[in-house]
Every structure is written in structure tokens, then in C-alpha cells.
DOPADREN-42655 format. One line per 2 residues: number of its first residue (from 0); their letters; for each residue x, y, z of N, C-alpha, C. Coordinates in nm, 2 decimals, decimal comma. Layout:
N
NUM) A) X Y Z X Y Z X Y Z; ... $
! end
This chain:
205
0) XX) 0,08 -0,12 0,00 0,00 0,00 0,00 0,09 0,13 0,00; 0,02 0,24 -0,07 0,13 0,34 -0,07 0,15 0,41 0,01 $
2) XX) 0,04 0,42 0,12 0,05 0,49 0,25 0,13 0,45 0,39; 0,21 0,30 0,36 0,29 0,23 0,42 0,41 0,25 0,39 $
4) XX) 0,43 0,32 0,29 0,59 0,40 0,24 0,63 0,48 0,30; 0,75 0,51 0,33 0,82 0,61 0,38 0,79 0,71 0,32 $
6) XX) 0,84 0,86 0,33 0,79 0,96 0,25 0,85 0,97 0,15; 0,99 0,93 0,15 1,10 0,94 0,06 1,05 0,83 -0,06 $
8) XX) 1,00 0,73 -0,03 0,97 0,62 -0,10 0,86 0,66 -0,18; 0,77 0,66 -0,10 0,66 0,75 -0,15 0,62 0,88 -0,29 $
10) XX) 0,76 0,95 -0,26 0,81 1,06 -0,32 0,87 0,99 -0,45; 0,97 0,92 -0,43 1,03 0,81 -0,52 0,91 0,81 -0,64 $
12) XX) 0,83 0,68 -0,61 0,71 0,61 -0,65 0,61 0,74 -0,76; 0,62 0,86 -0,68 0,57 0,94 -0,74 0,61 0,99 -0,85 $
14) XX) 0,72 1,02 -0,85 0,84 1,08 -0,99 0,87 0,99 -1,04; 0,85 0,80 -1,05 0,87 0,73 -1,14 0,84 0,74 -1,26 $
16) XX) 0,83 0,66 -1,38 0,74 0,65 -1,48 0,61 0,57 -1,44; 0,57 0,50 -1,34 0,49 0,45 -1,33 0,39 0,55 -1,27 $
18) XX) 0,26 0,52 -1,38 0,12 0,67 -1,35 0,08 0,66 -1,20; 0,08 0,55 -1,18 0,02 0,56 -1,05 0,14 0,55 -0,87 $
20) XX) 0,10 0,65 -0,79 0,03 0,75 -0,77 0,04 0,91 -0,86; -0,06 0,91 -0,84 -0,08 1,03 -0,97 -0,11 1,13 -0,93 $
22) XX) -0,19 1,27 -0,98 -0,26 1,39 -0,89 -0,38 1,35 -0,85; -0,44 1,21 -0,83 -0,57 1,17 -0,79 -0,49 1,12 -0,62 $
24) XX) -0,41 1,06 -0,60 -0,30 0,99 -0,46 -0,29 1,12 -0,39; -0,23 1,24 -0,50 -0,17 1,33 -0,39 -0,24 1,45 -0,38 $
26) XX) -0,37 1,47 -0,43 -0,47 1,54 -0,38 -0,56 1,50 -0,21; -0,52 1,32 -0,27 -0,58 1,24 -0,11 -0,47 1,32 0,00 $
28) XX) -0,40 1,33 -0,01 -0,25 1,30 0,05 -0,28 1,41 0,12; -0,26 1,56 0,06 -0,26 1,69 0,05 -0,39 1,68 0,13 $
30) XX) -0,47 1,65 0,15 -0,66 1,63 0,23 -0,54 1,57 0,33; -0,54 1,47 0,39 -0,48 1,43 0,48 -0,36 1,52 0,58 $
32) XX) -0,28 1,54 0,51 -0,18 1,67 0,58 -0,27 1,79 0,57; -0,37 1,86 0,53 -0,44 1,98 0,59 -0,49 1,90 0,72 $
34) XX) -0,56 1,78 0,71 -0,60 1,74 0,87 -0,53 1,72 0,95; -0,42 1,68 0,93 -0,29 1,59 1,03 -0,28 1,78 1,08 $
36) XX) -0,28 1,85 1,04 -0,24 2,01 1,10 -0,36 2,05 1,16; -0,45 2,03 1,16 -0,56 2,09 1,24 -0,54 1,98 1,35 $
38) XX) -0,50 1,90 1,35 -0,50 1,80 1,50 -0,38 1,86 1,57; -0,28 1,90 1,53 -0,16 1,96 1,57 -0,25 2,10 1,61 $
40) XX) -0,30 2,19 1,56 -0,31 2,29 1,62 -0,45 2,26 1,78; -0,51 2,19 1,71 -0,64 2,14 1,83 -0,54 2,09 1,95 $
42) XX) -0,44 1,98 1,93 -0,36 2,00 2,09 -0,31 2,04 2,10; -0,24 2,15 2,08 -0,16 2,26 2,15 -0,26 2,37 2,19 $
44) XX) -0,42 2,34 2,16 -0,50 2,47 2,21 -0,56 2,37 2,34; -0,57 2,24 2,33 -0,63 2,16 2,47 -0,53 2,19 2,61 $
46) XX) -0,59 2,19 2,69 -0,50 2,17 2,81 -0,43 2,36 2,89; -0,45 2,43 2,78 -0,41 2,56 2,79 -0,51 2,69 2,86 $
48) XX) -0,48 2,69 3,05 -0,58 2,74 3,06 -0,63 2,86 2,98; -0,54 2,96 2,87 -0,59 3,06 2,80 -0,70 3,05 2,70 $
50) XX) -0,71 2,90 2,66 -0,83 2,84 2,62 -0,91 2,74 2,66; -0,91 2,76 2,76 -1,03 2,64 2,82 -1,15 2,65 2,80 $
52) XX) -1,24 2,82 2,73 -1,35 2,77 2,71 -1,35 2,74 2,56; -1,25 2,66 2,46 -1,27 2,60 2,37 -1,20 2,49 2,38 $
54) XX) -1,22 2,40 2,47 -1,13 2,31 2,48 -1,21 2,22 2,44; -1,31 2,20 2,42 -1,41 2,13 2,48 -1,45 2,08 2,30 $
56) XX) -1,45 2,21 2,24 -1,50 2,22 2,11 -1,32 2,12 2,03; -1,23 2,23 2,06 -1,07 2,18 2,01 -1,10 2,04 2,05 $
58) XX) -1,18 1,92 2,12 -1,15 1,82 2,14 -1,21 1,72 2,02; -1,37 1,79 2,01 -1,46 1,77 1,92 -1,39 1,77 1,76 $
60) XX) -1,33 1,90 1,75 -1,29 1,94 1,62 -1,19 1,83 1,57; -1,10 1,78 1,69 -0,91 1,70 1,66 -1,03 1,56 1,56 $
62) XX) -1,11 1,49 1,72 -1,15 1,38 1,64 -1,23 1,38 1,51; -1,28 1,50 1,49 -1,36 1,48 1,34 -1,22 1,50 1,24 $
64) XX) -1,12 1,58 1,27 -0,98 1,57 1,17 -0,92 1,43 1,15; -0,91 1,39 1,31 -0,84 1,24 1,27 -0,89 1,15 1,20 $
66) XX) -1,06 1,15 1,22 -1,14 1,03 1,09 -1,14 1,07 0,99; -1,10 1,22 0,95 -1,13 1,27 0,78 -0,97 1,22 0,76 $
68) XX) -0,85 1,20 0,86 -0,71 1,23 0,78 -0,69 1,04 0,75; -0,78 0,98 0,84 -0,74 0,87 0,83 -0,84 0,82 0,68 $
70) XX) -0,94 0,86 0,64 -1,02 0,80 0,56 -0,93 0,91 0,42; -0,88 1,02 0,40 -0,80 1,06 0,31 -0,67 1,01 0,28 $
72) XX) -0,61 0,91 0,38 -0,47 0,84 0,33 -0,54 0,71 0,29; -0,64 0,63 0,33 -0,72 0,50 0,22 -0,75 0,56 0,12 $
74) XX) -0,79 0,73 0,07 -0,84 0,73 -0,07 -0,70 0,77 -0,20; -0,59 0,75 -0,09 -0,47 0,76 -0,16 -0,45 0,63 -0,24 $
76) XX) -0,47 0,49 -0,19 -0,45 0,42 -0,19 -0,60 0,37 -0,32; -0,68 0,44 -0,24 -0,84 0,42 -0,37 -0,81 0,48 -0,48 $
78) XX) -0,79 0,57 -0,47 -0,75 0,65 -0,59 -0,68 0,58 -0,68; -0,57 0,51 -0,67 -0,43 0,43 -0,74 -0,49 0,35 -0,81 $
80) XX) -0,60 0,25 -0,69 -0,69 0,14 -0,70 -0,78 0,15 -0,85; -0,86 0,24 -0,88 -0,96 0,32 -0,96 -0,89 0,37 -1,07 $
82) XX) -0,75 0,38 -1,09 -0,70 0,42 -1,19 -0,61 0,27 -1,29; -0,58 0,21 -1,17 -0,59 0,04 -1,23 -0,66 -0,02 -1,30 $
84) XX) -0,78 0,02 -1,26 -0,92 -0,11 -1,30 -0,94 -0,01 -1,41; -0,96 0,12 -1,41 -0,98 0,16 -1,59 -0,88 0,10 -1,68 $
86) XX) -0,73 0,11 -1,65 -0,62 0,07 -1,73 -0,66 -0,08 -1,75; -0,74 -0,17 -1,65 -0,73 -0,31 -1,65 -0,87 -0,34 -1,74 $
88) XX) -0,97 -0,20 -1,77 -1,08 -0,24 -1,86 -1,02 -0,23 -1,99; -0,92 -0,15 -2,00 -0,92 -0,10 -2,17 -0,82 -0,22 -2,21 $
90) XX) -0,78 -0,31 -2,14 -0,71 -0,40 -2,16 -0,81 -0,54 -2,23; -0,89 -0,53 -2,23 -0,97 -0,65 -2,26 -1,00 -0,68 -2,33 $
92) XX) -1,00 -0,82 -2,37 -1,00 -0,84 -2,55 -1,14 -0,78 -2,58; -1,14 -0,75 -2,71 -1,25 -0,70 -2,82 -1,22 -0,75 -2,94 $
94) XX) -1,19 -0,91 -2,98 -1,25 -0,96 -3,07 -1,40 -0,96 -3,14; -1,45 -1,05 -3,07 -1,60 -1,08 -3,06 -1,69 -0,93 -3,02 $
96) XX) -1,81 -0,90 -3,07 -1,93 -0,78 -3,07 -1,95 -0,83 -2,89; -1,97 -0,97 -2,89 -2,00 -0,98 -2,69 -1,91 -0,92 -2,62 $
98) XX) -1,74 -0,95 -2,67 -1,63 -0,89 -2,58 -1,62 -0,73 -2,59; -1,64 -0,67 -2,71 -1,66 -0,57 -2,71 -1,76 -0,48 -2,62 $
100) XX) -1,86 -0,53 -2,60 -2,00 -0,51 -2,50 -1,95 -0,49 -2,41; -1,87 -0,62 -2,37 -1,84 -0,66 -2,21 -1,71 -0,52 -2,17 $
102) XX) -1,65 -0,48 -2,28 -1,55 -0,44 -2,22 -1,57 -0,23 -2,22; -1,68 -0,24 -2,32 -1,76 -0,09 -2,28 -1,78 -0,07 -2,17 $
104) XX) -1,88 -0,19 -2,13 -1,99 -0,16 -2,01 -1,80 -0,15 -1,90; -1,72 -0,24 -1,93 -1,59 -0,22 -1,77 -1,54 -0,09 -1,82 $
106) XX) -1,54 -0,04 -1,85 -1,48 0,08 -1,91 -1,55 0,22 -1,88; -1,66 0,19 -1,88 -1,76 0,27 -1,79 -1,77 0,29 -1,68 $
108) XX) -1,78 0,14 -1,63 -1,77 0,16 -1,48 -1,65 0,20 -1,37; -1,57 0,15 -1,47 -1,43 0,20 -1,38 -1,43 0,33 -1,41 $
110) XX) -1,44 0,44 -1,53 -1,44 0,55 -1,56 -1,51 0,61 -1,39; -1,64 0,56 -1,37 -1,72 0,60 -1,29 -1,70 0,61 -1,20 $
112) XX) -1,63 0,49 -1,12 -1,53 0,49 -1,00 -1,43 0,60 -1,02; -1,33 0,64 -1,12 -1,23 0,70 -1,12 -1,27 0,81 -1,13 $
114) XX) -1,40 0,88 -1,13 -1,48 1,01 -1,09 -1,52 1,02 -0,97; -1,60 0,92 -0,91 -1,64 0,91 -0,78 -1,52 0,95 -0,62 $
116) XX) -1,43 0,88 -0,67 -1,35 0,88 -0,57 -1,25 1,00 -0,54; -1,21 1,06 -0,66 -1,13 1,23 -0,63 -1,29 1,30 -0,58 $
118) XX) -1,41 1,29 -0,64 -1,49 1,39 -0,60 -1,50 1,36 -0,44; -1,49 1,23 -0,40 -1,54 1,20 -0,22 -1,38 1,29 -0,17 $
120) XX) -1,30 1,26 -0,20 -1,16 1,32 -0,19 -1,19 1,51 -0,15; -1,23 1,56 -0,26 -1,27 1,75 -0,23 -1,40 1,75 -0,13 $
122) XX) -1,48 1,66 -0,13 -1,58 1,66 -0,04 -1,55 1,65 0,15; -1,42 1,56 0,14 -1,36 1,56 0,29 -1,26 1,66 0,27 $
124) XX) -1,17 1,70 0,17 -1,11 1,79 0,25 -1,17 1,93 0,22; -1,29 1,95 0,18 -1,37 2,11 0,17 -1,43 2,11 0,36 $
126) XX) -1,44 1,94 0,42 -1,47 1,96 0,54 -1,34 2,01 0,58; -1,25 1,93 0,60 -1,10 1,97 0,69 -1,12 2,08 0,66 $
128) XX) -1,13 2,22 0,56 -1,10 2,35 0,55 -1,21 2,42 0,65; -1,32 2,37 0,67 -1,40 2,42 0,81 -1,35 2,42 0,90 $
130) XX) -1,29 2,29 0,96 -1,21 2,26 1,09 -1,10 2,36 1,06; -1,01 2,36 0,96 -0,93 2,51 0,94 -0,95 2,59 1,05 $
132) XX) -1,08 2,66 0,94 -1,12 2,80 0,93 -1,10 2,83 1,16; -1,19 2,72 1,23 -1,21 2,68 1,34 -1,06 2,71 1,39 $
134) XX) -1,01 2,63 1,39 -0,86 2,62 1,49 -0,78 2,74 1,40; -0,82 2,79 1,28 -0,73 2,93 1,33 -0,80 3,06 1,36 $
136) XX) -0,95 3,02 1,42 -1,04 3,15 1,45 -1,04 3,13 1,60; -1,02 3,03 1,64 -1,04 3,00 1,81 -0,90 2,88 1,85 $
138) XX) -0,79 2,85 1,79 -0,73 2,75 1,84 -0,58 2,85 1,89; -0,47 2,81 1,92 -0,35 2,83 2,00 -0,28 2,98 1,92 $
140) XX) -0,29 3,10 1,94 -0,22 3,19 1,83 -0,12 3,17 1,80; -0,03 3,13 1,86 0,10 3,05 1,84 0,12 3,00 1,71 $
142) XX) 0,02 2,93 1,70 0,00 2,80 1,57 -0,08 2,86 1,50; -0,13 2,99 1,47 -0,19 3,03 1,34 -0,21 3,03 1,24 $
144) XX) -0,04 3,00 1,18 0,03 3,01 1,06 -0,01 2,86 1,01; 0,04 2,74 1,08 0,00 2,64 1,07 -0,16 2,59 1,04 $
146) XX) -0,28 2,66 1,11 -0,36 2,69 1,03 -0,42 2,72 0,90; -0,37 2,83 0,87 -0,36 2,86 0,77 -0,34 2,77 0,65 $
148) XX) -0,20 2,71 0,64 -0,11 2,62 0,61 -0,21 2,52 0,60; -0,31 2,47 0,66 -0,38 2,35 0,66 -0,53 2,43 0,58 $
150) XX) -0,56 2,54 0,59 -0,66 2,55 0,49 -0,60 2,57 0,33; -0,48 2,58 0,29 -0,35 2,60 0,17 -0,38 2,46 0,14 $
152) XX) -0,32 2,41 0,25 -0,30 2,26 0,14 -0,48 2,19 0,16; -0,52 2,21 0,23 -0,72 2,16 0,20 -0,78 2,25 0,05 $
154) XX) -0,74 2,35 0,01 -0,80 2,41 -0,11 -0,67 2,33 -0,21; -0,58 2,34 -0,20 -0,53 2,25 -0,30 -0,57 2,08 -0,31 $
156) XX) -0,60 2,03 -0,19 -0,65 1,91 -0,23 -0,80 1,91 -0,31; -0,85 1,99 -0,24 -1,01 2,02 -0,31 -1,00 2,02 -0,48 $
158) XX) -0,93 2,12 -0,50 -0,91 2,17 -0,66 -0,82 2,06 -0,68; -0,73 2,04 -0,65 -0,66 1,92 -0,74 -0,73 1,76 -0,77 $
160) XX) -0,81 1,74 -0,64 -0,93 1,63 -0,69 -1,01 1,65 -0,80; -1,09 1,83 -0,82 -1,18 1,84 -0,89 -1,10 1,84 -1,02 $
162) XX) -0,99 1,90 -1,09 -0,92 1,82 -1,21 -0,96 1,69 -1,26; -0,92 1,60 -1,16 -0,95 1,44 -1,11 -1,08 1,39 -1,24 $
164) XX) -1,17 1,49 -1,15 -1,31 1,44 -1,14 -1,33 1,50 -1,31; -1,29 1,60 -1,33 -1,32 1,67 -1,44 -1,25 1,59 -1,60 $
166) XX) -1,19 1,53 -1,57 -1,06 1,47 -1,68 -1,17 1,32 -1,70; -1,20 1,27 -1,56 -1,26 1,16 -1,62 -1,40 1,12 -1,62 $
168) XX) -1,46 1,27 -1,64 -1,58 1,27 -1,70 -1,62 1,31 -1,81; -1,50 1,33 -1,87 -1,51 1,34 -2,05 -1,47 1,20 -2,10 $
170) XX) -1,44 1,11 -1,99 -1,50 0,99 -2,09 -1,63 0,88 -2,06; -1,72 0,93 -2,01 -1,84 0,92 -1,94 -1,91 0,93 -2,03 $
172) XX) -2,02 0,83 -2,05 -2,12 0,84 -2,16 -2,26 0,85 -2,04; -2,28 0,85 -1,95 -2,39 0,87 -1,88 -2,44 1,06 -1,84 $
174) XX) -2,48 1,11 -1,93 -2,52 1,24 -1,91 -2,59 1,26 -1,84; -2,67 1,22 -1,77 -2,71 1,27 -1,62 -2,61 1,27 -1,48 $
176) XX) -2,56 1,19 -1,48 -2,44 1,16 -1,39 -2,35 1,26 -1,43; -2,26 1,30 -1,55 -2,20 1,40 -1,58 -2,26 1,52 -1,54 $
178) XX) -2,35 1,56 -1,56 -2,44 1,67 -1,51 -2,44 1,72 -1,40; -2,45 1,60 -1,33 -2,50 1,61 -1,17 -2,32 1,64 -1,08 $
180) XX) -2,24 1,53 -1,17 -2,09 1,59 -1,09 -2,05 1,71 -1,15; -2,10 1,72 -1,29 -2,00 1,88 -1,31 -2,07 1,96 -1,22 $
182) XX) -2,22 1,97 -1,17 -2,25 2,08 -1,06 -2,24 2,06 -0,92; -2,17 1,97 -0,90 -2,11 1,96 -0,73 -1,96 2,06 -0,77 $
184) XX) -1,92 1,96 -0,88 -1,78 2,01 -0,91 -1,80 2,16 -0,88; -1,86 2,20 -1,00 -1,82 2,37 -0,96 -1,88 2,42 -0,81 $
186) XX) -2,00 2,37 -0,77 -2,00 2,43 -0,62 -1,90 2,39 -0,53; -1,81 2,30 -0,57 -1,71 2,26 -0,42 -1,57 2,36 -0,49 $
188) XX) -1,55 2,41 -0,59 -1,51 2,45 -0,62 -1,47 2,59 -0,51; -1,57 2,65 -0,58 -1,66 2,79 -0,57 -1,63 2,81 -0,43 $
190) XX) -1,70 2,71 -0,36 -1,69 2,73 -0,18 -1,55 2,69 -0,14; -1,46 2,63 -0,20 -1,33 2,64 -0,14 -1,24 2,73 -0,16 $
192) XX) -1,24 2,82 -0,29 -1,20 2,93 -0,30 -1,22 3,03 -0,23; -1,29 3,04 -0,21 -1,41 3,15 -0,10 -1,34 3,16 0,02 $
194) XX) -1,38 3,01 0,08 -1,30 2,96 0,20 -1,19 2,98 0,22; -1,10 2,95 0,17 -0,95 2,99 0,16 -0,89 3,17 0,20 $
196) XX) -1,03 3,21 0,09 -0,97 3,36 0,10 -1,01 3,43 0,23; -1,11 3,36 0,28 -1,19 3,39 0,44 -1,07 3,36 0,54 $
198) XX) -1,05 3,26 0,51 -0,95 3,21 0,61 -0,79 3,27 0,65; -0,76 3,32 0,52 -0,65 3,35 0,54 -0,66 3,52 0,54 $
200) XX) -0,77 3,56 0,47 -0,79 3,71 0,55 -0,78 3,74 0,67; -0,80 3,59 0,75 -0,84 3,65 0,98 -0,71 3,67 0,97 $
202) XX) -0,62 3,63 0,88 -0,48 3,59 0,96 -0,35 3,73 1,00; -0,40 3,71 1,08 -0,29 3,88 1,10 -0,18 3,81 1,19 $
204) X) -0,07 3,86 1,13 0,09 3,80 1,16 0,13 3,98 1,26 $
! end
């Protein structure tokens, strides 16, 4: 699994010739380290009586980070997964008008996975950028910057998933479904840009 690599390895694997992990892995990745920093700023704001009446909330906030950072390093791994099984549909004989059928209808589906899965990707880390917004409006001032830093890399995961989403829905023959993600797409868009620029406006250094 690629999330059991070292970073260096990781990094490696990334600049190889081989496609996978690709900007579908490290858009997951990039969602994951914006959360892994909102947990970092939530405990250094716990325990501090200058914030004890959000301690309570910073406790609330760390655990909703750690399930979004832990289910964004499996879609590193999904991602990779979903980019396989398309490569593994177009691989399939098409002799025969049946094999040909058979190998549309996989070709589709995996297309459809390999949409689905960057879109769930901008969808958790458009949340991590709330938790952001949170721990750098009420968490440690110390750790502001780091904040910040975690709503930076959550808008880059967001937009670098919706690419994702957007590249492999031009090979999608289901136009309602295309429809329906191009208009999440642009609203998760829309709201992460927004967000970003909210967030990093509170930031006074």
C-alpha cells in the first residue's frame, strides 16, 4: 500500500514512470496533511488554561480531523486502485461484438469509480477546511500560521481532486451523472476558493 511508504519512498514512486500514484493519490494526501495540522493545532490549544472555554470544542474538532485524515490516506490508496481497473478495462479483448459489450460496459464503470472517488476526496477535504477556518479563529495563536497552512493545502486538495473528477468525466457516456458531478464540481469549487480567501484574511501576523 502506498500509505505504508516512507515519504522518501513515497516521493520516489511518485516521480517514477509509473502513472500511479498520480494527482488523484496526492490530492488524497494533500486532504490528509491539511487534517494531520488541524490535530496539531487542536492539541496545542487543549490543556491551555488561556483556552479552556474551547477546549471542549478543540476536542470535538481534533476527532472529526483524525477520521477525515485517516479515511483521506485510504483514498490515496483508492485512488491508485480506480486508476488500475480503468487501465485493466481497456485492456480487454474485443474480438468478438460480446467482448466488445463486455469491455464498454468495464470501461464505464471504472471511468465512474475513477470520478467518484477524487470527488469524495474534495468533499472531505472542503470539510477539513471548516475545521481550518475553526482552529485558526479559536485554536493556539502561536499555531496560526500552521492553520492557515492547513486551509492552503485543504483548497489545494479540493481543486486538485476536482481536475481528477473533471478529466474523467469526458469519458463518461452517462449524461445525467455527468451533469450532476459537473455541478457539485463547480460548487465545491466555488466554496473552497471563498474559503481559503476567508480564512487566510483573519490571519494577522
Amino acid at each position: 500500500m502506498l500509505v505504508h511508504k516512507s515519504v522518501i519512498e513515497f516521493l520516489d514512486e511518485t516521480a517514477s514512470s509509473n502513472p500511479v500514484p498520480g494527482g488523484g493519490s496526492i490530492a488524497a494526501h494533500s486532504g490528509a496533511t491539511a487534517a494531520a495540522l488541524v490535530e496539531m493545532v487542536a492539541s496545542l490549544t487543549i490543556g491551555k488554561k488561556k483556552y479552556i472555554e474551547v477546549e471542549e470544542d478543540m476536542k470535538h474538532l481534533r476527532e472529526k480531523a483524525i477520521g477525515l485524515r485517516k479515511e483521506l490516506l485510504e483514498d490515496v490508496d483508492r485512488d491508485s486502485h480506480a486508476f488500475d481497473r480503468v487501465m485493466a478495462a481497456f485492456k480487454l479483448s474485443k474480438e468478438t461484438d460480446e467482448e466488445k459489450a463486455i469491455r464498454r460496459n468495464a470501461i464505464q464503470q471504472a471511468m465512474k469509480q475513477a470520478a467518484t472517488v477524487p470527488l469524495e476526496v474534495a468533499r472531505k477535504s472542503l470539510q477539513v477546511m471548516h475545521l481550518s477556518k475553526v482552529v485558526v479563529e479559536k485554536g493556539n495563536c502561536n499555531t496560526i500560521t500552521d492553520g492557515a497552512v492547513s486551509a492552503m493545502m485543504g483548497r489545494t486538495a479540493v481543486l486538485s481532486a476536482l481536475y481528477n473528477v473533471r478529466i474523467n468525466l469526458g469519458s463518461i457516456k452517462d449524461e445525467e451523472l455527468v451533469k450532476t458531478f459537473n455541478q457539485e464540481v463547480e460548487l465545491l469549487e466555488k466554496e473552497a476558493r471563498a474559503l481559503e480567501k476567508n480564512i487566510l484574511n483573519s490571519v494577522e501576523l
